[in-house]
VOPAGU-2260 file (C-alpha; in pm, 1 decimal, decimal comma):
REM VOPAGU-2260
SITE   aa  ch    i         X         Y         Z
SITE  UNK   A    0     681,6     995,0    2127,1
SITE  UNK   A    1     413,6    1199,1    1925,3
SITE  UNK   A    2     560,6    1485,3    1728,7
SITE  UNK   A    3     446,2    1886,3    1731,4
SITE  UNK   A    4     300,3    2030,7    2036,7
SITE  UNK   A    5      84,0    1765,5    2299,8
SITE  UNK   A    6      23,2    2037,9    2582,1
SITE  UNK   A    7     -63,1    2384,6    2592,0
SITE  UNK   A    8    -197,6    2576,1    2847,8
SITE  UNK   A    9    -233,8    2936,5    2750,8
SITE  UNK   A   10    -315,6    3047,1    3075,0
SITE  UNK   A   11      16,0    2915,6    3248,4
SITE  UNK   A   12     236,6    2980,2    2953,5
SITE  UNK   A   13     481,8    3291,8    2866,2
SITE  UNK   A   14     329,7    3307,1    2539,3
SITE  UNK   A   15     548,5    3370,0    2231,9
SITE  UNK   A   16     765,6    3305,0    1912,2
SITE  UNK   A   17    1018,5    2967,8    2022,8
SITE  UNK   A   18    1356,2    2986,0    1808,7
SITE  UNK   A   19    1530,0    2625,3    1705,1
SITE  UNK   A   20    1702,4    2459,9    1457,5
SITE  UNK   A   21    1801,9    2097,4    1394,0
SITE  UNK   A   22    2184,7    1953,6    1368,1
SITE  UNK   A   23    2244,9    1940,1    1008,8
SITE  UNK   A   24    2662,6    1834,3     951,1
SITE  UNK   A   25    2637,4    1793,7     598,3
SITE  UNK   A   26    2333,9    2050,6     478,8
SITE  UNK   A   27    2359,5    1900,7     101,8
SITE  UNK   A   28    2227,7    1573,8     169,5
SITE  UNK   A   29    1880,2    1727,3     286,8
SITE  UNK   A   30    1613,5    1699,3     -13,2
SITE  UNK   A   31    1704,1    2026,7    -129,0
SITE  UNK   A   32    2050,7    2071,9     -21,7
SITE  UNK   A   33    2008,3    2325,4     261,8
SITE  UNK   A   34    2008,3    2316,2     668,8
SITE  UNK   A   35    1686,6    2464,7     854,6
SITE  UNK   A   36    1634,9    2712,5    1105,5
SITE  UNK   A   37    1285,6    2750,5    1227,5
SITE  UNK   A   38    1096,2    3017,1    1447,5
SITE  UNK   A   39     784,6    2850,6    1545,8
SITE  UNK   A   40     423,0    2948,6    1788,7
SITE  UNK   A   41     261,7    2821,7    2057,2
SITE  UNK   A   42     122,3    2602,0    1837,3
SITE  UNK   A   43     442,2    2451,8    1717,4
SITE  UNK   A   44     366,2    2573,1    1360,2
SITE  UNK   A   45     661,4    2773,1    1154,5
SITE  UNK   A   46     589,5    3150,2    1145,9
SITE  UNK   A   47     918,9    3152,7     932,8
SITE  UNK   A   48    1232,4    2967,9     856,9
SITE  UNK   A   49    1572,0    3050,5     727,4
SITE  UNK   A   50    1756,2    2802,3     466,2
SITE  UNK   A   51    2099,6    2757,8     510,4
SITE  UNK   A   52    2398,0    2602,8     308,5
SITE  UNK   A   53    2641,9    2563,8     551,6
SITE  UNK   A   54    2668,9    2290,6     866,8
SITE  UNK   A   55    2395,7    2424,9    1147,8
SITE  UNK   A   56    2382,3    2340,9    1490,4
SITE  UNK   A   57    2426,9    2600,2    1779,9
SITE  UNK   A   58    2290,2    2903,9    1954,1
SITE  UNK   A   59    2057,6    3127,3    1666,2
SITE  UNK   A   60    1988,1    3468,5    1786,0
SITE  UNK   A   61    1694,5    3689,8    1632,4
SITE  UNK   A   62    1790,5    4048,4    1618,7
SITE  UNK   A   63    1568,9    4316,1    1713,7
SITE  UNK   A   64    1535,9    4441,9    1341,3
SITE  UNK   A   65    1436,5    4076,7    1225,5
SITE  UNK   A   66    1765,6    3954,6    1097,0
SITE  UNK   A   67    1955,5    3630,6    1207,1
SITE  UNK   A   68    2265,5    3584,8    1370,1
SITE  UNK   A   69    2425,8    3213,9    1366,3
SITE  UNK   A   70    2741,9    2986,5    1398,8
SITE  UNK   A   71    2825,7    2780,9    1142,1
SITE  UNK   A   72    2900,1    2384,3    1246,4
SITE  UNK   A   73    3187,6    2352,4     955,2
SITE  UNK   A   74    3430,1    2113,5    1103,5
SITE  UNK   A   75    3535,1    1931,8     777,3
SITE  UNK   A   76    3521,4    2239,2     556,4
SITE  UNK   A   77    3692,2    2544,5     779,7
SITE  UNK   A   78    3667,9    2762,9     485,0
SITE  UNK   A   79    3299,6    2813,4     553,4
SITE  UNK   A   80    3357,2    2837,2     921,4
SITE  UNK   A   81    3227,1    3179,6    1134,4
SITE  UNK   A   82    2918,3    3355,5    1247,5
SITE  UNK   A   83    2697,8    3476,4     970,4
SITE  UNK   A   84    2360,4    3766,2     970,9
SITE  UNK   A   85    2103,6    3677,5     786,9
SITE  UNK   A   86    1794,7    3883,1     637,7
SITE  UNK   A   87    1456,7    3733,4     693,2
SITE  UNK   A   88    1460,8    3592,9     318,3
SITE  UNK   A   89    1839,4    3429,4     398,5
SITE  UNK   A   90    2053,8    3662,1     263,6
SITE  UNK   A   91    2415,2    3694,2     404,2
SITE  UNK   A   92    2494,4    4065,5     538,2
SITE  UNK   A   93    2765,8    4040,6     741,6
SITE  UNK   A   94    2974,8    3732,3     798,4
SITE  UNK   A   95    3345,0    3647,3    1053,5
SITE  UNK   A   96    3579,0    3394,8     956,6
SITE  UNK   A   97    3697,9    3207,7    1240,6
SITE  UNK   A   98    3675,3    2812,8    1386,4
SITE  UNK   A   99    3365,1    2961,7    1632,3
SITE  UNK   A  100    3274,1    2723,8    1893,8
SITE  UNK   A  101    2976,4    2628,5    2050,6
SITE  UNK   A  102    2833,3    3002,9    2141,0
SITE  UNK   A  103    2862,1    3368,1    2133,0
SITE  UNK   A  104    2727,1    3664,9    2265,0
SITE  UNK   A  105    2589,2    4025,7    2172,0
SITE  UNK   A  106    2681,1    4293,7    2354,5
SITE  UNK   A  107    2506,5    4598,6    2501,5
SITE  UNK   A  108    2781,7    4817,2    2301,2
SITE  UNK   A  109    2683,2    4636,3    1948,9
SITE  UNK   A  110    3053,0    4432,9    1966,7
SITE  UNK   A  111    3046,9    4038,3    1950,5
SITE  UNK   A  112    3208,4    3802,6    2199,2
SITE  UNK   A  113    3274,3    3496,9    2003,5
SITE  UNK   A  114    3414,5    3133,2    2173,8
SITE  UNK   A  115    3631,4    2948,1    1895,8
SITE  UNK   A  116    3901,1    2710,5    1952,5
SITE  UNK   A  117    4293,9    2677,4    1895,7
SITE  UNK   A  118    4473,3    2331,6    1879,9
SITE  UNK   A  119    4840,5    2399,2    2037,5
SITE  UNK   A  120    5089,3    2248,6    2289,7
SITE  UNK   A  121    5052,9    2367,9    2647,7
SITE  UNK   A  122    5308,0    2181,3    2845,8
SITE  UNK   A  123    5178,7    2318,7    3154,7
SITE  UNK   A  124    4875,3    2100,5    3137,1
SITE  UNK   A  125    5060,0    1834,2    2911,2
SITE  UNK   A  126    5314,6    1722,7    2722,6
SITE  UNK   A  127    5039,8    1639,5    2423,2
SITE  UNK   A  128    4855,2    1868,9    2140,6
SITE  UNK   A  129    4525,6    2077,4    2337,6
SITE  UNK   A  130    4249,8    2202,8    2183,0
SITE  UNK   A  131    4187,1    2546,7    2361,7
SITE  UNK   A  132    3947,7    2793,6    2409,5
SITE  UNK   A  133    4032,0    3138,8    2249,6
SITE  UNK   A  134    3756,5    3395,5    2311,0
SITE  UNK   A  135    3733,1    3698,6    2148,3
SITE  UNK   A  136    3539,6    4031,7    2157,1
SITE  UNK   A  137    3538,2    4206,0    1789,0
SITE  UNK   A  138    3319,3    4481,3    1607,5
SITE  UNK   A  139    3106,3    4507,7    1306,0
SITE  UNK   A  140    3410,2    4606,0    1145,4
SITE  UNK   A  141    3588,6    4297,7    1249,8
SITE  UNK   A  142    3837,2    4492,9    1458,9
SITE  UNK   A  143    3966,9    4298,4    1788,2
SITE  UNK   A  144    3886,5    4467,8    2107,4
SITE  UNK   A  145    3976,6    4208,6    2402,5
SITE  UNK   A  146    4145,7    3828,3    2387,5
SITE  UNK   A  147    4137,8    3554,1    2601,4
SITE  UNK   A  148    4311,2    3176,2    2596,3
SITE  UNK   A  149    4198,4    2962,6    2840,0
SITE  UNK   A  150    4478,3    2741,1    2860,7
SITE  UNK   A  151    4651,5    3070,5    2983,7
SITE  UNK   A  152    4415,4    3051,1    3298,6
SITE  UNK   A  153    4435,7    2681,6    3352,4
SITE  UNK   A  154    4590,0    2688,3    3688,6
SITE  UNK   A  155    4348,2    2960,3    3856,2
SITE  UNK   A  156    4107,1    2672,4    3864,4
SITE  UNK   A  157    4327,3    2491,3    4091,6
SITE  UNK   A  158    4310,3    2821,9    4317,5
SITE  UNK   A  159    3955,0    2829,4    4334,5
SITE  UNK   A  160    3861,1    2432,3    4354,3
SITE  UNK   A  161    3884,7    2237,1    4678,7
SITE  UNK   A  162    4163,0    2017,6    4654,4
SITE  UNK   A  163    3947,8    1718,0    4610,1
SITE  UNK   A  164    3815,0    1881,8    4263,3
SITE  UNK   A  165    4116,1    1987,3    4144,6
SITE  UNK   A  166    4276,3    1673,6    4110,7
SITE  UNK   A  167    3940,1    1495,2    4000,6
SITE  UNK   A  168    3997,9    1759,8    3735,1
SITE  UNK   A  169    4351,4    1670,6    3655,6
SITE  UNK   A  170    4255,1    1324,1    3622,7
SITE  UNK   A  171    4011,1    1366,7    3384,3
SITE  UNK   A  172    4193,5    1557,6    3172,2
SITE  UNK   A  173    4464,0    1267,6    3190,1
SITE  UNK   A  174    4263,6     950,8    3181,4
SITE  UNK   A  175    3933,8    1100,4    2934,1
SITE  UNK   A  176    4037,0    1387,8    2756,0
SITE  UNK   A  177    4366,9    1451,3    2656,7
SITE  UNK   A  178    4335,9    1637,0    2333,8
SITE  UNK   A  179    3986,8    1799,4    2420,6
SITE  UNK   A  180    4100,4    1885,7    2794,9
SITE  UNK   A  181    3815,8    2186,3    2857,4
SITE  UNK   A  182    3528,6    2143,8    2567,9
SITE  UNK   A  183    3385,1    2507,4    2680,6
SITE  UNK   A  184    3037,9    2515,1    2533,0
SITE  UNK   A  185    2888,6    2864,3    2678,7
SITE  UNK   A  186    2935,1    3247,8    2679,7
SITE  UNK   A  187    2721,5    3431,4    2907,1
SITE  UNK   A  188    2805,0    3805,5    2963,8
SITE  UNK   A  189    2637,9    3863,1    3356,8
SITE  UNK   A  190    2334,4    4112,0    3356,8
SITE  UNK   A  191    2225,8    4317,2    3635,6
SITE  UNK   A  192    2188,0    4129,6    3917,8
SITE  UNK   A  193    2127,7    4023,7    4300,4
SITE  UNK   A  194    2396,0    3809,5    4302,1
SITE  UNK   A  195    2630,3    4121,9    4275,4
SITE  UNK   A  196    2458,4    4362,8    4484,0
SITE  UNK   A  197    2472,8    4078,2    4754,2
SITE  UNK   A  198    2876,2    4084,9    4721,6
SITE  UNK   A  199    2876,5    4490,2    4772,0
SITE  UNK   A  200    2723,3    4446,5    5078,8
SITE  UNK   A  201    2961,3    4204,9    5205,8
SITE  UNK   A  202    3328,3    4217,8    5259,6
SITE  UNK   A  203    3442,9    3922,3    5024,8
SITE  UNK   A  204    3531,3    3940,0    4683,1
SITE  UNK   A  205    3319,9    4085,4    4409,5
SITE  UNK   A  206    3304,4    3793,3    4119,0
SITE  UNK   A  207    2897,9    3845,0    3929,0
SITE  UNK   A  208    2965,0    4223,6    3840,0
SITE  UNK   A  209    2719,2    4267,4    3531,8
SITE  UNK   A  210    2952,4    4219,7    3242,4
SITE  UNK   A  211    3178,1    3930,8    3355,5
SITE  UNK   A  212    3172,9    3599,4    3147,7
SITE  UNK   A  213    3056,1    3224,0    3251,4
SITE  UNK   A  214    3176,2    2958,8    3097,9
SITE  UNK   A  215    3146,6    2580,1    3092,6
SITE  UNK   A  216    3439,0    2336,8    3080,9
SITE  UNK   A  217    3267,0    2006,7    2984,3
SITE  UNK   A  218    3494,1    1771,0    3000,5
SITE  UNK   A  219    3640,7    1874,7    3333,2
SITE  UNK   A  220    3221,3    1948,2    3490,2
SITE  UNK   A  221    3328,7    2290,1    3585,7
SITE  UNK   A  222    3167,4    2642,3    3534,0
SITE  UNK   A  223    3298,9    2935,9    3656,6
SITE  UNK   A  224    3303,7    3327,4    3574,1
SITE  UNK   A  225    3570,1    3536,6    3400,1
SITE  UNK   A  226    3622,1    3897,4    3502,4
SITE  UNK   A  227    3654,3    4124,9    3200,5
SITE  UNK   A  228    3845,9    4298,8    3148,7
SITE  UNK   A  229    4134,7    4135,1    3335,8
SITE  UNK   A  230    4063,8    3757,8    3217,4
SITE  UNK   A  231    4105,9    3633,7    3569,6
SITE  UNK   A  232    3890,9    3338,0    3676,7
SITE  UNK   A  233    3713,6    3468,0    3980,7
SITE  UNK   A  234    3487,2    3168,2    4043,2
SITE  UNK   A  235    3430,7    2801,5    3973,3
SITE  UNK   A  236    3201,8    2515,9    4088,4
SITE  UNK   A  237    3094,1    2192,7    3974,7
SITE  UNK   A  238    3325,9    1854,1    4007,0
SITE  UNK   A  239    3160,6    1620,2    4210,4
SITE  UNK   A  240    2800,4    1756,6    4128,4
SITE  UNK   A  241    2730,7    1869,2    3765,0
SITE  UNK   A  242    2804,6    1589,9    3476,4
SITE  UNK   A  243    2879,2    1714,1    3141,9
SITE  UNK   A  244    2661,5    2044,3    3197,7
SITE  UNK   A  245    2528,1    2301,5    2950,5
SITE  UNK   A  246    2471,5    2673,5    2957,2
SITE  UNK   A  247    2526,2    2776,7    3273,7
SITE  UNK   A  248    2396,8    3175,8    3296,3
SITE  UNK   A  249    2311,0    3393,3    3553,9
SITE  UNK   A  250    1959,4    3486,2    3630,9
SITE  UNK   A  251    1870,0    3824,5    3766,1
SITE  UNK   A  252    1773,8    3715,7    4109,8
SITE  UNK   A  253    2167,1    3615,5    4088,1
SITE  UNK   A  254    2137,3    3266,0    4089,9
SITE  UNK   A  255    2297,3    3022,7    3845,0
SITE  UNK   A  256    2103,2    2818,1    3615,6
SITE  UNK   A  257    2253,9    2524,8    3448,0
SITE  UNK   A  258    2129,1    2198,9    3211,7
SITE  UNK   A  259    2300,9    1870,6    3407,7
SITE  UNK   A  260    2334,9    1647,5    3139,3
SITE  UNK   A  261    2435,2    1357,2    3341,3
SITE  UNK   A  262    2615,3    1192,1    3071,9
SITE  UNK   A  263    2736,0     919,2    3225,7
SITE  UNK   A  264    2451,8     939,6    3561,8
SITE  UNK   A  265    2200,4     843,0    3288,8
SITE  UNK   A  266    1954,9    1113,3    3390,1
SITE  UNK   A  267    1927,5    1466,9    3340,2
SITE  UNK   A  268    1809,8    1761,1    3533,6
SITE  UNK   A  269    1800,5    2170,9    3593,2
SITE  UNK   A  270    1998,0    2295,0    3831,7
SITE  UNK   A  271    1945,1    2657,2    3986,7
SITE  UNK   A  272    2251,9    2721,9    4221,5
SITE  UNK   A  273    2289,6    3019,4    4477,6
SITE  UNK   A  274    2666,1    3066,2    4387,4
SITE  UNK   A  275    2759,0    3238,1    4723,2
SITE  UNK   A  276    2631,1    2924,4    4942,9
SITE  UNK   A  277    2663,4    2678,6    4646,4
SITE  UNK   A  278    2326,9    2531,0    4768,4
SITE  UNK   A  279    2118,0    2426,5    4488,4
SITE  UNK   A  280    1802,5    2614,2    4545,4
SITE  UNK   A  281    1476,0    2451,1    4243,2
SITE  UNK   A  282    1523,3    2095,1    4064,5
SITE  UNK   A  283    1358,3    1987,9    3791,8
SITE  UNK   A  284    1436,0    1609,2    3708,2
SITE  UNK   A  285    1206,3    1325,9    3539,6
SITE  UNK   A  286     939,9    1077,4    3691,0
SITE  UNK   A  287    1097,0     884,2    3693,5
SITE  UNK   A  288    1442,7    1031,1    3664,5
SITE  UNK   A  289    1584,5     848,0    3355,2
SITE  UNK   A  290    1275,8     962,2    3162,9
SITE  UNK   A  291    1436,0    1272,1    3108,2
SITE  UNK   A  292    1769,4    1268,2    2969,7
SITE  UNK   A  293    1983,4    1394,1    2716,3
SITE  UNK   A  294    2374,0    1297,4    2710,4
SITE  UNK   A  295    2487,3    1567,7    2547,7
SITE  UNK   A  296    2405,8    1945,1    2352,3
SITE  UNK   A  297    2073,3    2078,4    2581,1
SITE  UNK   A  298    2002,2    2374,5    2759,7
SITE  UNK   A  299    1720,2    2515,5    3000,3
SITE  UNK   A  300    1594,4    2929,4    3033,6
SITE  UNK   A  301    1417,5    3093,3    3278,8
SITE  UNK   A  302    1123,2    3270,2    3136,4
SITE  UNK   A  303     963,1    3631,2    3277,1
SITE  UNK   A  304     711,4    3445,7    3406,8
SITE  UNK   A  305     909,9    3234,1    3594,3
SITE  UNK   A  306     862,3    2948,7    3391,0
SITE  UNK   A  307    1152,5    2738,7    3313,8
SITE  UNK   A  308    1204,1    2642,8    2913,9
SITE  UNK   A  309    1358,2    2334,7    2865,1
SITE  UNK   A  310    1581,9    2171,0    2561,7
SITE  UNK   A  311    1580,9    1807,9    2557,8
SITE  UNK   A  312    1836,2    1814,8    2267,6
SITE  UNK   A  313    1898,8    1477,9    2242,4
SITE  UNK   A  314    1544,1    1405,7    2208,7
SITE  UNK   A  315    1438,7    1707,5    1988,7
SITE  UNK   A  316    1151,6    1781,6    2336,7
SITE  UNK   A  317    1133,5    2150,5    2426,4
SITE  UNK   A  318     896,5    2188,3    2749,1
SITE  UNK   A  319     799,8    2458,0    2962,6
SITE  UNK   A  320     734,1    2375,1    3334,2
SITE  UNK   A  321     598,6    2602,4    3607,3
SITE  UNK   A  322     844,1    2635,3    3971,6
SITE  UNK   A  323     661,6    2363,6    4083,7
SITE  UNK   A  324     749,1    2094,9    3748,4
SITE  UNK   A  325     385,9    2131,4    3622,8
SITE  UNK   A  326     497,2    2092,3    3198,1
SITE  UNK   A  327     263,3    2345,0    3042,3
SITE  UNK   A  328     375,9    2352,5    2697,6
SITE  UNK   A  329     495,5    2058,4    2495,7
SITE  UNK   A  330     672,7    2032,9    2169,6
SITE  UNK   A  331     850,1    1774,4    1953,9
SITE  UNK   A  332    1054,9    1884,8    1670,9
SITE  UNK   A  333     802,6    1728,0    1354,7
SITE  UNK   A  334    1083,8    1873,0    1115,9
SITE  UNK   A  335    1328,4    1571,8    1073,7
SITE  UNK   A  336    1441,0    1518,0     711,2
SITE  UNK   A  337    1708,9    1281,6     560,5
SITE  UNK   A  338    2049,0    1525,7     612,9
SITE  UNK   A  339    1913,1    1675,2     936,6
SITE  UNK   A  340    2071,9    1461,2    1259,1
SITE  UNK   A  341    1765,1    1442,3    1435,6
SITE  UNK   A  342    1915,7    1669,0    1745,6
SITE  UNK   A  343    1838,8    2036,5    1886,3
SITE  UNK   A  344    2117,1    2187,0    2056,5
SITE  UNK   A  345    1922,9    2544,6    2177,8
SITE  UNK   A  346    1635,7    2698,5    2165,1
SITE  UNK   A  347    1480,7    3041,6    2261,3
SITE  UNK   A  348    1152,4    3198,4    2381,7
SITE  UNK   A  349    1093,1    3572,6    2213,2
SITE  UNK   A  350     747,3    3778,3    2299,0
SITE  UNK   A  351     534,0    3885,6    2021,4
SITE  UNK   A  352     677,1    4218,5    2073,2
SITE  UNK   A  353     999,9    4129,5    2017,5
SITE  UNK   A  354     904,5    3940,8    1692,7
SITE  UNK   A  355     676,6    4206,0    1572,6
SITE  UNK   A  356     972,8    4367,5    1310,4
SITE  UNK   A  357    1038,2    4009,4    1171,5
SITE  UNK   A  358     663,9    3911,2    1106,3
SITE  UNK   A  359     629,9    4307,0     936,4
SITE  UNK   A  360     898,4    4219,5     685,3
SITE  UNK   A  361     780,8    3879,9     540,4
C-alpha cells in the first residue's frame, strides 16, 4: 500500500487540519527517544507535531487556544500514567494522575470526564479479580465532581437486553473474558440532538438528553448510554450485530455512529443506527468486504459536510468517503519509525478556523 495521501478531491472534501498519532508503548526506543503526535493537511504533510516521552496511543484533542490535550498509554510504568496539556512547543501545563483508559471528554463547563480502570472482585459478576470501568468527571483544579463504576451497573444491562443478548453476554464474559469482562473504550457526552427531541414528542422514556454518556463494552459488543447525573444505564444495543466495536457517538440528526471492527467476522464496516427503531440506516463496508478491516483500535466521524472520516487503525489508512462510499481523500500514515507500533488508534478532522490560534503561535 503506497504511503501519504493517493486521493484528493478538493471539491468533495471538508477541507482541513487531520489530527493523529502513532502507537508508541515504549517512546525511548524511537531514534530520538520520544513518541509523535502529528497534525497534518490535505496534503498529508505535518503543519506541526508534538514530541512526547511518555507511551502514546489514544484520543488527542487540540484545544481552541492551540494547546494539546492527551492520554498517556503507561501500562508498565503507572507512575507516568494520566492526561497531560501540552503547549504547541511540548511543554507540560497541566497534568492528572490516574490509570486513564482508552478516552475522555471536555466538557461545555471546562470540567474533564475521564474513563480509567480499577482491578477488584465483584462477586456479582464473578467469583474472579475484574478489571472495571471507573469514570470520573474532575476540574482544572483536580477536584471530583461526579463518579461512576460500571461494575456497579452490571445488571441494568440485563434489564435492557433481550434475553437472548443477555446471556450471549454472560457467556462471554465466562468463556473469553474473565478478568477484562467490559474493555469500555469510549466517552461520548450526547450533544443537541433529534434523537432527543424525537423522545419528547413521544410517550416512552427519554434516554439521548444532550449531556448523557455512551459507552462501549468491547468484550461483551454492547454500547449503550448513561444518564448523568443518576449513572443509570438507560439504553443498550449491540450482541448479535456489532463485533468488537469502537466509538460509538451520537450524531446530531440523533443517530448512532459506530466503527464495527468485526474482529473475529474478518471484515470491518460503519454502522449508523437509528437507536429508537434499531434499524441501521448508511453502511460503509469494503469491495470486497475483507479489504477493509481492522481487528481492533479504529474509529469513523461524521464530517459537516456529511462526509464520513474513517480510521483504519490497524492499517494506519484514514479515508474520507461521501454518503454514497465515493473515498475522496486518502492517506497512509508515511511516519513509521523503529519504537512506533505501526498502528493509529484515532484521528480528527479540525477546519482552518479552528486551527488558526495553533498555526499563529509556531
Amino acid at each position: 500500500m503506497s504511503t501519504g495521501v493517493t486521493i484528493h478531491d478538493p471539491n468533495a472534501t471538508d477541507e482541513g487540519y487531520t489530527l493523529l498519532c502513532e502507537t508508541y508503548q515504549f517512546p525511548e526506543e524511537a531514534p530520538d527517544g520520544t513518541g509523535k503526535i502529528y497534525l497534518i493537511d490535505m496534503d498529508g504533510e505535518p503543519v506541526h507535531e508534538w514530541r512526547v516521552d511518555t507511551a502514546v496511543q489514544s484520543f488527542c484533542t487540540l484545544l481552541p487556544n492551540g494547546n494539546l490535550l492527551y492520554p498517556t498509554r503507561d501500562r508498565s510504568d503507572l507512575s507516568r500514567a494520566g492526561l497531560r496539556e501540552l503547549t504547541p512547543d511540548g511543554e507540560v501545563v497541566w497534568s492528572y494522575h490516574c490509570r486513564i483508559d482508552h478516552d475522555y471528554a471536555v466538557l461545555e463547563n471546562g470540567n474533564l470526564l475521564l474513563h480509567t480502570i480499577s482491578d477488584y472482585m465483584v462477586p456479582e459478576i464473578s467469583p474472579e479479580l475484574k478489571r472495571n470501568s471507573y469514570v470520573l468527571e474532575i476540574d482544572r483544579e483536580k477536584e471530583i465532581h461526579w463518579e461512576w463504576r460500571g461494575d456497579e451497573h452490571f445488571e441494568e444491562l440485563g434489564d435492557l437486553l433481550p434475553a437472548e443478548d443477555w446471556a450471549y453476554v454472560r457467556d462471554r464474559i465466562e468463556s473469553e473474558f474473565p478478568f477484562d469482562w467490559a474493555h469500555n473504550n469510549t466517552l461520548q457526552v450526547i450533544p443537541e440532538n433529534e434523537t432527543y427531541r424525537r423522545e419528547l414528542e413521544g410517550d416512552g422514556p427519554v434516554r439521548f438528553e444532550p449531556g448523557n454518556i455512551v459507552f462501549s463494552y468491547r468484550s461483551v459488543d454492547v454500547i449503550g448510554v448513561i444518564d448523568y447525573p443518576s449513572g443509570e444505564i438507560v439504553w443498550a444495543w449491540g450482541p448479535g450485530e456489532l463485533d468488537g466495536q469502537h466509538l460509538p457517538h451520537v450524531l446530531e440528526n440523533g443517530n448512532v455512529l459506530v466503527f464495527d471492527n468485526g474482529t473475529e467476522r474478518g471484515y470491518s464496516r460503519v454502522l449508523e443506527l437509528d437507536p429508537l427503531t434499531e434499524e441501521i440506516v448508511w453502511e460503509y463496508t469494503g469491495s470486497p468486504k475483507e479489504e477493509f478491516f481492522s481487528k481492533y483500535i479504529s474509529g469513523a466521524r461524521r464530517l459537516p459536510n456529511g462526509n464520513t472520516l474513517i480510521c483504519e487503525g490497524g492499517k494506519t489508512h484514514l479515508f474520507e468517503v461521501t454518503p454514497d462510499g465515493e473515498v475522496v481523500w486518502d492517506f497512509v500514515s508515511p511516519f513509521g519509525e523503529s519504537g512506533s507500533m505501526g498502528t493509529i488508534y484515532r484521528c480528527q478532522r479540525y477546519s482552518p478556523e479552528y486551527v488558526e490560534p495553533l498555526l499563529e503561535s509556531l
